[in-house]
N, C-alpha and C positions, 0 to 999 in steps of 0.2 A: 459828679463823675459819670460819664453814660457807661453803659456795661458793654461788654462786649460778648462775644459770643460762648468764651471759654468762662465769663463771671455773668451769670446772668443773673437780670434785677430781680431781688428778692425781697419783703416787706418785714423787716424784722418779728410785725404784730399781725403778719399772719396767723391766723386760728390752725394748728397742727391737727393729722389724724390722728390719734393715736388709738388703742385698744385701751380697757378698764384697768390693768395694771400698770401698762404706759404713763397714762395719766397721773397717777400717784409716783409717778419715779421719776417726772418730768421738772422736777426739781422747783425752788421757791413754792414749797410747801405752806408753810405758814402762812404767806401773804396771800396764796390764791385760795389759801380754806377763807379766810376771813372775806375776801373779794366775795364769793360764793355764797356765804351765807349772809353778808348784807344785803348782794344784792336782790336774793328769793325773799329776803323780807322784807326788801323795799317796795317789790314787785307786787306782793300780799297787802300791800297796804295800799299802794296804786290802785289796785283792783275794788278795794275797800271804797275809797273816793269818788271812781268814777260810778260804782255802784250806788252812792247814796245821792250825789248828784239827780239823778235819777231824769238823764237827759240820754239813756243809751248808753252799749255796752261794746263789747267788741265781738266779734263773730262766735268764737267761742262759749263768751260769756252768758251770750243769746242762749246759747243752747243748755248751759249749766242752770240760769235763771229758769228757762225751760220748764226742765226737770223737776227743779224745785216746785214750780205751778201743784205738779201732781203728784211728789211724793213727800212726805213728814221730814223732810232731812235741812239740814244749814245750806246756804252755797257751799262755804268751805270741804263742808261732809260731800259735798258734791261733786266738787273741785278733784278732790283728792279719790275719790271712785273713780270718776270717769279717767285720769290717770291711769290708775294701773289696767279698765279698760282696755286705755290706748296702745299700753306696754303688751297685752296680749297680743295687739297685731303685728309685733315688731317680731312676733317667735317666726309665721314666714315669710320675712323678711330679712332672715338672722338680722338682724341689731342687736347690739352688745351695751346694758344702760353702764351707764358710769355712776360717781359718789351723785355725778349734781343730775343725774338724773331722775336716780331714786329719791333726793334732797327734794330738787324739783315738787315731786308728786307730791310729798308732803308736808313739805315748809309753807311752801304759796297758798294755801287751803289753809292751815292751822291760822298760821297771820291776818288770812281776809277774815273768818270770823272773829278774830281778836278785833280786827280793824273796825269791823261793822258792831262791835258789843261798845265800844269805846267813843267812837265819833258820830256828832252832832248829826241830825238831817237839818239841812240849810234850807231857811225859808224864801231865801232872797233871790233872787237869779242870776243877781251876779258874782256871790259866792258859790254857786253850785256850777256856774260856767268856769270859775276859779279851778271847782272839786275835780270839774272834768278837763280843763285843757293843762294844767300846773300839776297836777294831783294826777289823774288819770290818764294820761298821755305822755308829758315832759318826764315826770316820777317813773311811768313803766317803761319808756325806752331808756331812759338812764341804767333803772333796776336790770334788764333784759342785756344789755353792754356789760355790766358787772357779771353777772351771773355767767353768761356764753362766753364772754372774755376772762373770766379762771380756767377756760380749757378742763373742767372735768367731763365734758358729755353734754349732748343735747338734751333740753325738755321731750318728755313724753309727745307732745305734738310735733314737735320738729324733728321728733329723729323719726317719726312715721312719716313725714314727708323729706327726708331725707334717703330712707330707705325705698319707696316709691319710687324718688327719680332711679334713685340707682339699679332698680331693678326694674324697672320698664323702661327705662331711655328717655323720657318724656322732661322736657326743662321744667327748673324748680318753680317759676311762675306759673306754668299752668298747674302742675301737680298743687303749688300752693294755693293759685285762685278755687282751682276744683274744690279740694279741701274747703275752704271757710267761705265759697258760697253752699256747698252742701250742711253741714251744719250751721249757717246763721239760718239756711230754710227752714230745718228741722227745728232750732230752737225756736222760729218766729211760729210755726203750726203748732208748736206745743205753748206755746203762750208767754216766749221770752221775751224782753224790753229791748225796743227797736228803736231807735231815736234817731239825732244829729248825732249824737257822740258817736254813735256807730260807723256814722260817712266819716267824721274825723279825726276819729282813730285809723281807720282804714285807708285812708289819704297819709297823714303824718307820722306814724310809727314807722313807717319803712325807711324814707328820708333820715330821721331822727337816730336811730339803729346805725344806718351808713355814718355819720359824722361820728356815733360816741364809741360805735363798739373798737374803732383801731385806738384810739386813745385809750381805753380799758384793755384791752388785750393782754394780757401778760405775755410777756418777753422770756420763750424758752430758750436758756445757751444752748441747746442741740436736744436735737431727738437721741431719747434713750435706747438703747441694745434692745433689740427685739427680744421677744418673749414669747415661747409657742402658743398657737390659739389662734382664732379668726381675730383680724384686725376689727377695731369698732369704726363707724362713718364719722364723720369727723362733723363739727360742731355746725349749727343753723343758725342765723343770725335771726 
């Protein structure tokens, strides 16, 4: 049916904005806890993979690997620091975290060191090109679709580059190239793992995101009755 001017096309598995209590009242509760927390722990385990792989990381991870060069701590412990970090720059930027964004900072970090206490280092290269294109690419944009598509809140990184565009003006791919070319630099000067997997992560996540996260999206019957307070930005893919 084409729309017309007074029905206009709308995507059912649109990602909604809502605020932190929105979210929780935006109804199919259940299903989108569960969505939520598989998907941060499938994410932590992605991460897991492509880490041991040890063909390269993704921008970020650059930078968490980094760190770890030069301080006593796990990735995971890493992970999970540079999180709340992140969430400090969000205070001016008002961003508002949600359940999964707080989740976020901690789930993903707890699961990669389980992940990395647990799984083999492959000796072969084509189970470790497995680790990283199935495991650490396919695994984290599926995980990334489940997680963003429960609609509770952006990750710590994406909601500071969601708050960026919206307060400078600047479109989401520069604010986002900016972003993860300045810490994949920062992590490669401090001594983070640079590889293929880094070009091929950075090539194919974004693609892979576009196809899974409208299929994962959960399907809200309506937006719930406002509730006073700053609205939060609405979710990053």
């Amino acid at each position: 049916m084409t729309a017309t001017a007074d029905a206009p096309a709308r995507s059912p598995r649109t990602l909604a904005a809502l605020n932190p209590i929105e979210q929780l009242r935006a109804g199919r509760l259940p299903r989108r806890l569960v969505q939520l927390y598989v998907g941060l722990v499938l994410y932590g385990a992605s991460m897991g993979l492509m880490i041991e792989s040890h063909l390269g990381l993704d921008p970020w991870d650059v930078l968490h690997s980094g760190i770890t060069v030069h301080l006593p701590l796990s990735f995971g412990t890493v992970v999970i620091a540079m999180s709340f970090v992140v969430l400090l720059l969000w205070i001016p930027l008002r961003q508002w975290p949600g359940l999964g964004t707080i989740s976020n900072a901690i789930v993903i970090g707890l699961v990669t060191d389980l992940s990395l206490a647990v799984l083999p280092t492959p000796d072969t290269l084509w189970v470790r090109i497995l680790f990283l294109t199935v495991g650490g690419i396919v695994l984290n944009a599926l995980a990334g679709a489940l997680y963003i598509g429960a609609q509770f809140g952006p990750g710590p990184r994406d909601g500071m580059m969601t708050g960026l565009v919206r307060r400078t003006g600047l479109s989401v791919r520069l604010v986002r190239t900016s972003i993860e070319v300045t810490v994949l630099a920062v992590g490669w000067l401090l001594g983070g793992v640079v590889g293929l997997g880094t070009v091929a992560y950075a090539l194919a996540i974004g693609p892979l995101v576009h196809v899974l996260l409208p299929i994962f999206t959960v399907q809200l019957a309506e937006r719930p009755a406002p509730v006073p307070g700053p609205a939060a930005p609405g979710s990053a893919a």
